[in-house]
One Martini backbone bead per residue (centre of mass of N, CA, C, O) as a GRO file, in nm:
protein
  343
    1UNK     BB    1  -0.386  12.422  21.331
    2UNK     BB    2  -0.183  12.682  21.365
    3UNK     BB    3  -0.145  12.963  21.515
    4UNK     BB    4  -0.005  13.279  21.590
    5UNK     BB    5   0.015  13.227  21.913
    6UNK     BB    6   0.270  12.999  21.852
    7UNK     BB    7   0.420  13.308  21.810
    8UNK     BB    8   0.443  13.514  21.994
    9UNK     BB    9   0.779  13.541  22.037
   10UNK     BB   10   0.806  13.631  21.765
   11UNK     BB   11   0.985  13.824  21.527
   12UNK     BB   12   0.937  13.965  21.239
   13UNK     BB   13   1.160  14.121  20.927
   14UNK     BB   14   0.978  13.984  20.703
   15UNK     BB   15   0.826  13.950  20.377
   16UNK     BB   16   0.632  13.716  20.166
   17UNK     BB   17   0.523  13.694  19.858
   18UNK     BB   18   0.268  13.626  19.647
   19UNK     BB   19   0.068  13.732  19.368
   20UNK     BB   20  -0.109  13.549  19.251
   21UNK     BB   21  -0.371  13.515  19.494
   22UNK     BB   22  -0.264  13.744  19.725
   23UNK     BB   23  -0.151  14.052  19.609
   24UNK     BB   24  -0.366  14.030  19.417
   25UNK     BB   25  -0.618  14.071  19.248
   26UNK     BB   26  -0.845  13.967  18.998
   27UNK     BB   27  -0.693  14.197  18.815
   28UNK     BB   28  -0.352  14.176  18.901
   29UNK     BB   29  -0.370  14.398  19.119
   30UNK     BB   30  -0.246  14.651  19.317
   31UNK     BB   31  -0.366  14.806  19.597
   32UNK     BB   32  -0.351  15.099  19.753
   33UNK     BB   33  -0.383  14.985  20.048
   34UNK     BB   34  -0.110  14.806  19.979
   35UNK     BB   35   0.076  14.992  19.923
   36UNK     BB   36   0.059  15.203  20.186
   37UNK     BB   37   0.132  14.979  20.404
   38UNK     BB   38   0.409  14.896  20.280
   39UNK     BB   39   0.549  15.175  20.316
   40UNK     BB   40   0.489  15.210  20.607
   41UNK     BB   41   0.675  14.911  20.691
   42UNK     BB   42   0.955  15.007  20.517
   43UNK     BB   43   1.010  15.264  20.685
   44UNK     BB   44   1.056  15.167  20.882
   45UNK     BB   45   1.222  14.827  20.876
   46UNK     BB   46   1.079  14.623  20.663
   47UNK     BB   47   1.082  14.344  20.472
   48UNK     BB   48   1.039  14.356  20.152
   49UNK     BB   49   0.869  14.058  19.921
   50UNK     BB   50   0.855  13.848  19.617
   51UNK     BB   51   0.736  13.495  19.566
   52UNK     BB   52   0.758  13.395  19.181
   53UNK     BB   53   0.658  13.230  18.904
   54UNK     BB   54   0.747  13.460  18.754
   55UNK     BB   55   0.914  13.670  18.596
   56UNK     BB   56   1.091  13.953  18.647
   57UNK     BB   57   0.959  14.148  18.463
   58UNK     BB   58   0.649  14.076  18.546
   59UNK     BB   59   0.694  14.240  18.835
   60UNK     BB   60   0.754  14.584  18.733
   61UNK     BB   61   0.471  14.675  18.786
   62UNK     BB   62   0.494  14.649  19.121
   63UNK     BB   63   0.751  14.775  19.194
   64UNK     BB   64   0.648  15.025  19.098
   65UNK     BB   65   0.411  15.064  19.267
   66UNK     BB   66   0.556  15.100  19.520
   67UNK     BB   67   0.797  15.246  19.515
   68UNK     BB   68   1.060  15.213  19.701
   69UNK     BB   69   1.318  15.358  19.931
   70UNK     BB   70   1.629  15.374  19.814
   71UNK     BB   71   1.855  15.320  20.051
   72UNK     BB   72   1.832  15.114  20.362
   73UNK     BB   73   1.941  15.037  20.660
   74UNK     BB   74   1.809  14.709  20.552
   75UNK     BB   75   1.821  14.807  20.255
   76UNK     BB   76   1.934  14.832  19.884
   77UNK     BB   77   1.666  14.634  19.789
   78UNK     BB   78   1.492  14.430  19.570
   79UNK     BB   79   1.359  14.120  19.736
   80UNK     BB   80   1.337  13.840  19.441
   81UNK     BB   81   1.148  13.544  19.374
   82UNK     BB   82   1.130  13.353  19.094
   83UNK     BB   83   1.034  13.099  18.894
   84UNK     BB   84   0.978  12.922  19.156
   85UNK     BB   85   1.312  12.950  19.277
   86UNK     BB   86   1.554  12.972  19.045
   87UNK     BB   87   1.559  13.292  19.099
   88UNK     BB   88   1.745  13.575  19.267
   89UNK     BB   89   1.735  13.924  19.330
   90UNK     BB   90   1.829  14.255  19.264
   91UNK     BB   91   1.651  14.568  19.279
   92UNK     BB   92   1.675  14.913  19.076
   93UNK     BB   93   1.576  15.241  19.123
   94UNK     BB   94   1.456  15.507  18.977
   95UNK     BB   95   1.191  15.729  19.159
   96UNK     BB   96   1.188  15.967  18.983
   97UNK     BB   97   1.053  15.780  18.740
   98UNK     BB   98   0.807  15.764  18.856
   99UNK     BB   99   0.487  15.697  18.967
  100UNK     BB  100   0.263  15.620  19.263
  101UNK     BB  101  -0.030  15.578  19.076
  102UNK     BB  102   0.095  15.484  18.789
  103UNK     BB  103   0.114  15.289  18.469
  104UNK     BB  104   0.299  15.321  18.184
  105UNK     BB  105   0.252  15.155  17.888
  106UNK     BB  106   0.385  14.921  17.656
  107UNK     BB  107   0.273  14.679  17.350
  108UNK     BB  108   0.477  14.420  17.214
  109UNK     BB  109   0.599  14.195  16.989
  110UNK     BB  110   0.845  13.951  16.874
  111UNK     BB  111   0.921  13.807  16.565
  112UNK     BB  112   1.085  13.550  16.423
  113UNK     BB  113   1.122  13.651  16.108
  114UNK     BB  114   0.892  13.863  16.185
  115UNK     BB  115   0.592  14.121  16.197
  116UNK     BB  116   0.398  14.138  16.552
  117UNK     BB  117   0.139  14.425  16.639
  118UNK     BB  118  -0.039  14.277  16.845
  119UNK     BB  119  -0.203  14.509  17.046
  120UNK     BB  120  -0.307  14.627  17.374
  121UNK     BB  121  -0.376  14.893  17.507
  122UNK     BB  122  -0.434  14.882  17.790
  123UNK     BB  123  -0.149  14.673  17.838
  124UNK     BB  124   0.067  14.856  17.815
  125UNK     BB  125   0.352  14.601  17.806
  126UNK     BB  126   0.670  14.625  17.655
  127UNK     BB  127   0.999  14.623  17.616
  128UNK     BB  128   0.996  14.956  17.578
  129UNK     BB  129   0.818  14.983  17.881
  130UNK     BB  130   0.981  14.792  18.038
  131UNK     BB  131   1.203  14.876  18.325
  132UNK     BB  132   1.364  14.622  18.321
  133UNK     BB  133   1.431  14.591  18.000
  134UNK     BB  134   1.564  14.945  17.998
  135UNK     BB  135   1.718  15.016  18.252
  136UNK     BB  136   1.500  15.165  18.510
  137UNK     BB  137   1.600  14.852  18.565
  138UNK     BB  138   1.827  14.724  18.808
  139UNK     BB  139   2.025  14.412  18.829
  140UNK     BB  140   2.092  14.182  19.099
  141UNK     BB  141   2.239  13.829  19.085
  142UNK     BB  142   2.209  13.550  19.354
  143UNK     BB  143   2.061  13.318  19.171
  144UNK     BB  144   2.084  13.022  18.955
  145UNK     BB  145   1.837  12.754  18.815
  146UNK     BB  146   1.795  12.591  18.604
  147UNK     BB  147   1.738  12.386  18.312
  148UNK     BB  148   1.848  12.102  18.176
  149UNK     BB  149   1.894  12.081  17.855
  150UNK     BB  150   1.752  11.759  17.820
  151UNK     BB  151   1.546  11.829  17.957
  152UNK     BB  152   1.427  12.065  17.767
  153UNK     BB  153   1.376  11.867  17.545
  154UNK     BB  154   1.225  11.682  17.621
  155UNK     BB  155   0.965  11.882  17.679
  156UNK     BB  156   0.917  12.023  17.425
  157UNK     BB  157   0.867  11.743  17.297
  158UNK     BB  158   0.589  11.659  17.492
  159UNK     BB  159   0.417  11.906  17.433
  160UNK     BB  160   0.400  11.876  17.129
  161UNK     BB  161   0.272  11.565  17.112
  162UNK     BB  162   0.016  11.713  17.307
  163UNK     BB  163  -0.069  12.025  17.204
  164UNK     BB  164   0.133  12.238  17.287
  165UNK     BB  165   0.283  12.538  17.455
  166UNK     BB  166   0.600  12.713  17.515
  167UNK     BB  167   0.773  12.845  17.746
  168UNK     BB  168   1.087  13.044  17.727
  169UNK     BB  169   1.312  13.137  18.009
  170UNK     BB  170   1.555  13.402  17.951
  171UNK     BB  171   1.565  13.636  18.124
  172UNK     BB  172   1.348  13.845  18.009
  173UNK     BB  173   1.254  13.623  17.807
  174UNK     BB  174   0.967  13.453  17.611
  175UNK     BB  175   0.929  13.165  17.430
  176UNK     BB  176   0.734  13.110  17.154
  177UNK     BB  177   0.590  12.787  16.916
  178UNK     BB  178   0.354  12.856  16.742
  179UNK     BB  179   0.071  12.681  16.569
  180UNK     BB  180  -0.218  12.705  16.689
  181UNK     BB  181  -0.462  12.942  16.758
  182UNK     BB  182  -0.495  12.872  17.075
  183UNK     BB  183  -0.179  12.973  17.135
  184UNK     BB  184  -0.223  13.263  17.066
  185UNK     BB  185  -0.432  13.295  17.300
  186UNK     BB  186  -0.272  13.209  17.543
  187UNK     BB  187  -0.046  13.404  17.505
  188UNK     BB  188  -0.243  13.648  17.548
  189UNK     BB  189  -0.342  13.567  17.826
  190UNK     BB  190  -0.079  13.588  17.964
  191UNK     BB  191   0.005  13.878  17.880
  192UNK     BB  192  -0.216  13.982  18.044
  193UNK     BB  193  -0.154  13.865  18.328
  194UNK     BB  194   0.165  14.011  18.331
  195UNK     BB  195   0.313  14.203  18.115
  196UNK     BB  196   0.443  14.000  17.881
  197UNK     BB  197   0.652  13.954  17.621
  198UNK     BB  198   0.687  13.772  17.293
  199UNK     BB  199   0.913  13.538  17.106
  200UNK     BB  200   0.820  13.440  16.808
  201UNK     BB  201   0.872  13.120  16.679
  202UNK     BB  202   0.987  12.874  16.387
  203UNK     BB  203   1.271  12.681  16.523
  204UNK     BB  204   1.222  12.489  16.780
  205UNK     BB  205   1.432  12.709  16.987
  206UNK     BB  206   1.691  12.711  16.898
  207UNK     BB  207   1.750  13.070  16.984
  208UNK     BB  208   1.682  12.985  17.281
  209UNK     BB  209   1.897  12.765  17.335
  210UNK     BB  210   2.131  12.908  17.208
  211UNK     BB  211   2.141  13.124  17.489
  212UNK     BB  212   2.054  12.886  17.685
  213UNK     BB  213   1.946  12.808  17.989
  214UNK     BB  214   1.580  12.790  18.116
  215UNK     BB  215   1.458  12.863  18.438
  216UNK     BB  216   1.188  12.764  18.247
  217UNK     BB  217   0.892  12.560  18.200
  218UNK     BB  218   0.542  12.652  18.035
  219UNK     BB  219   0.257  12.476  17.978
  220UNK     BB  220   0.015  12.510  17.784
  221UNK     BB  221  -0.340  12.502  17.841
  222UNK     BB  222  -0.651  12.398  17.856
  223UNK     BB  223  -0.872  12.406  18.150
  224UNK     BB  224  -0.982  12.092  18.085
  225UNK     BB  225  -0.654  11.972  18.075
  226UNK     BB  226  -0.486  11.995  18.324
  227UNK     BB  227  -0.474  11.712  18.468
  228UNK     BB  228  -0.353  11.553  18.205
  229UNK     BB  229  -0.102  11.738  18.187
  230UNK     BB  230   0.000  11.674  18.442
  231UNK     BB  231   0.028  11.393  18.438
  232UNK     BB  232   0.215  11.332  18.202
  233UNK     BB  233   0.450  11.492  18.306
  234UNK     BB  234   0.519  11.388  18.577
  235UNK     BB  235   0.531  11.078  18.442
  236UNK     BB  236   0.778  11.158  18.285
  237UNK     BB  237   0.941  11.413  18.493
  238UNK     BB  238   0.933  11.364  18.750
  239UNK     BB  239   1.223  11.237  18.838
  240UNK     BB  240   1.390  11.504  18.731
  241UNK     BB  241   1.146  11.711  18.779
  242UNK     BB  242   0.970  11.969  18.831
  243UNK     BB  243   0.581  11.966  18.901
  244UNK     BB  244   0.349  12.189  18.818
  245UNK     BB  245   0.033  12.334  18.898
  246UNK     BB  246  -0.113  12.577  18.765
  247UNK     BB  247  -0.192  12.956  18.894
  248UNK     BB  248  -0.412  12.955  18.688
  249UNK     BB  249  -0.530  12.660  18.525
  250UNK     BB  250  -0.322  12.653  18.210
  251UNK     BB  251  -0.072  12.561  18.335
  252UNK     BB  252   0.231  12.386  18.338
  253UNK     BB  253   0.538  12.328  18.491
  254UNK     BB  254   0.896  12.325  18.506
  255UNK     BB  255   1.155  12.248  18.690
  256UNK     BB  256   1.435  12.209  18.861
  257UNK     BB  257   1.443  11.961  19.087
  258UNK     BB  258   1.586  12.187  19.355
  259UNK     BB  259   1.315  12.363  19.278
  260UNK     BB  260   1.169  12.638  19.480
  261UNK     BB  261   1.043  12.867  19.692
  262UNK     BB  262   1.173  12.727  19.953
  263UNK     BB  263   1.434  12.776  19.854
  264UNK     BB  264   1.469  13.048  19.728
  265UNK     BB  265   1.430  13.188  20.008
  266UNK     BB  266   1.664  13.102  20.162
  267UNK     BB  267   1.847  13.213  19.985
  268UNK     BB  268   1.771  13.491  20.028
  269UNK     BB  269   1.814  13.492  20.310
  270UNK     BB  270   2.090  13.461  20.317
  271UNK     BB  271   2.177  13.683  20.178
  272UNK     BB  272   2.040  13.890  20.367
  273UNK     BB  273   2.087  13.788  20.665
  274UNK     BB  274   1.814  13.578  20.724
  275UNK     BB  275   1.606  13.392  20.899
  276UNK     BB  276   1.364  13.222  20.780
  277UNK     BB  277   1.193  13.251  21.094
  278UNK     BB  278   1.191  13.534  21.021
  279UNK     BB  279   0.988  13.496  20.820
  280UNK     BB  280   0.705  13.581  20.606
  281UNK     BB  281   0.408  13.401  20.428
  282UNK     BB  282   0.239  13.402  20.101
  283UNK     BB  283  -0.036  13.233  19.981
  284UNK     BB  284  -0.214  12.960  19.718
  285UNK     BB  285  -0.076  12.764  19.608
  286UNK     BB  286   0.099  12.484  19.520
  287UNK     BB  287   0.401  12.673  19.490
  288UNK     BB  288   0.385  12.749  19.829
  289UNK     BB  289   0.410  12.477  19.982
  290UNK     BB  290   0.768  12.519  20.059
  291UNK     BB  291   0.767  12.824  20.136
  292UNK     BB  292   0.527  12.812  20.389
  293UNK     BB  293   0.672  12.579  20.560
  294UNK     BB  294   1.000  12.740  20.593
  295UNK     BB  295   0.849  12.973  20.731
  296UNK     BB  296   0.791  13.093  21.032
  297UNK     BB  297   0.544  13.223  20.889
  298UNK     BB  298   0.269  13.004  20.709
  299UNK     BB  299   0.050  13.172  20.507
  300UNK     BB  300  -0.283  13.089  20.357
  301UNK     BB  301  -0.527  13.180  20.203
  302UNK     BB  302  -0.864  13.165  20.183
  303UNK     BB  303  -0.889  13.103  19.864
  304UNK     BB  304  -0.711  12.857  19.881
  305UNK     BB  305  -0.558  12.572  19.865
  306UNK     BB  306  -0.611  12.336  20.045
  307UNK     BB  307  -0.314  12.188  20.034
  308UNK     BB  308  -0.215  12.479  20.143
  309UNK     BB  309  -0.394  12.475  20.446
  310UNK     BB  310  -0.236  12.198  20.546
  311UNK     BB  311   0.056  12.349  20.581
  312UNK     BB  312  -0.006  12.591  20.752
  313UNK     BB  313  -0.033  12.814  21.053
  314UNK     BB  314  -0.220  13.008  20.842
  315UNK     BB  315  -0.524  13.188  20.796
  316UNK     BB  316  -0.714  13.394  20.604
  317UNK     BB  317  -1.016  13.582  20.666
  318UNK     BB  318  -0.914  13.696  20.361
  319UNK     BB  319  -0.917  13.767  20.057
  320UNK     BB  320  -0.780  13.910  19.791
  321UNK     BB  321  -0.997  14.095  19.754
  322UNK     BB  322  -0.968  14.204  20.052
  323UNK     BB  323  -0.694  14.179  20.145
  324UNK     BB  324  -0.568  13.983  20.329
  325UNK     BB  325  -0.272  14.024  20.398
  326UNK     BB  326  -0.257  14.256  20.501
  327UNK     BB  327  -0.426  14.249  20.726
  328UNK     BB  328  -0.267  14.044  20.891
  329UNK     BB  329  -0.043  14.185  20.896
  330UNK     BB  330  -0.131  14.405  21.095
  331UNK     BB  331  -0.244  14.218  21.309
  332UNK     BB  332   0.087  14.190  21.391
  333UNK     BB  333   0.135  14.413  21.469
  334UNK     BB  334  -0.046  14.470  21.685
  335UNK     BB  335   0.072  14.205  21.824
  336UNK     BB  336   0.400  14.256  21.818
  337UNK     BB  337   0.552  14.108  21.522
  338UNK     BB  338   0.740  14.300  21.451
  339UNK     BB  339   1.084  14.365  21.332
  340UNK     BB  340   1.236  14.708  21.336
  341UNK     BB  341   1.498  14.901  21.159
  342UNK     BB  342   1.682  15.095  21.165
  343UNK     BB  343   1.649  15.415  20.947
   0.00000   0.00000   0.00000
């Protein structure tokens, strides 16, 4: 495996993290250590981002926390790859609204046709408090693959056939037509996860496809069938579509069959005007695996799985427990391998 120093003489420009088991740590936030490093990274002039299986919504609350100052002469805006390379954004936030040590939000859920107050107190981040959601973040897309809508009858169909249920996600918004008890257990598993709300359905997604086709769909199931679940899924889907094993272990994805985070960062960098070779990468899951490959420095996590640590350039010495990410990533500077733009 190539080490750092066979890029000694490259200068990186941007960096892009993976959310999950990356830069946040086992309880999905991120820490005091990494906020403060990453903010007098972007002062210099270096470019932070993002790229997450998540809805854009979902990460609403690491970009508050990070609350960086647009715009510089570097950038205007915080640049975000979701949906694991769907969709790309441009976020805009006012930081005079924001405080920069904690968040406060509210959760609650909306039921189609129905009534549906059941939230977690300490998780408050309903749709009336997610700031992407209300307008004190405002997005411009920089690009969107949906998934074709036949794929998605197809899988819809196919997830419940075994006795799943599905996020569907458009917009902000992510829908799911909960059946059995541990459905509901599921999607709340989830929703405390990334701190996003579902908009609970009983009309086999009828609403959610009459608004349009998905970014993503997202198969939850229970952590000892994910193997079986991904199975039947690629095999059914392979051909037509991307089909991810997703990470914490509990869901498998769905995507545009020309989706990964690997194009997802291309088109990023395109827009940004900075070429992939300039940006560094980390990650830990599967669907980073094509990420790591095409950014000029793909780092995977030492936490990470295997499969993603055999594509990597480099692994870090410390896991998402200790900020590995941040720690390398300091590591590169002090090696003068990061290249700030007069700010």
């Amino acid at each position: 495996m190539p080490t750092t120093s066979s890029n000694s003489n490259m200068k990186y420009r941007m960096v892009a993290f993976d959310l999950d088991g990356t830069l946040l740590g086992p309880d999905h936030q991120i820490s005091d250590y990494s906020v403060k490093y990453l903010r007098s990274l972007h002062n210099k002039g270096f470019l932070i981002s993002i790229a997450t299986g998540r809805s854009a919504a979902a990460t609403a609350q690491v970009i508050r926390r990070l609350n960086l100052e647009f715009p510089k002469s570097h950038s205007h805006a915080f640049p975000l790859v979701t949906t694991n390379g769907a969709r790309g954004i441009h976020v805009f936030h006012d930081r005079t609204t924001f405080h920069n040590d904690g968040i406060s939000s509210s959760n609650s859920s909306t039921v189609c046709d129905e009534d549906d107050n059941d939230g977690e107190e300490e998780k408050k981040q309903a749709v009336d408090g997610n700031p992407m959601v209300d307008g004190r973040m405002r997005i411009t897309e920089l690009f969107h693959l949906p998934v074709p809508m036949d794929l998605t009858v197809k899988t819809l169909n196919l997830a419940k056939s075994i006795g799943c249920v599905t996020n569907y996600y458009i917009d902000h918004d992510i829908y799911a037509h909960v059946v059995e008890n541990w459905h509901m257990d599921a999607t709340k598993n989830y929703s405390h996860l990334t701190g996003v709300d579902y908009i609970y359905c009983q009309d086999d997604y009828k609403q959610a496809m009459d608004r349009g086709r998905p970014s993503k769909l997202l198969v939850l199931c229970q952590p000892k069938s994910i193997d079986e679940i991904y199975k039947k899924l690629e095999d059914s889907l392979g051909h037509e579509a991307k089909v991810i094993r997703g990470s914490p272990p509990f869901f498998v994805e769905v995507l545009n069959k020309h989706v990964n985070k690997g194009t997802g960062l291309e088109l990023l960098c395109e827009k940004l005007g900075i070429g992939i070779h300039e940006c560094i990468s980390f990650g830990d899951g599967d669907n980073d695996i094509e990420f790591i490959q095409k950014s000029g420095l793909g780092v995977a996590m030492k936490n990470a799985r295997d499969a993603v640590k055999e594509h990597a350039d480099a692994v870090t010495e410390h896991t998402n427990v200790d900020d590995g990410a941040i720690r390398m990533l300091q590591r590169l500077e002090s090696e003068g391998m990061l290249h700030f733009s007069s700010v």
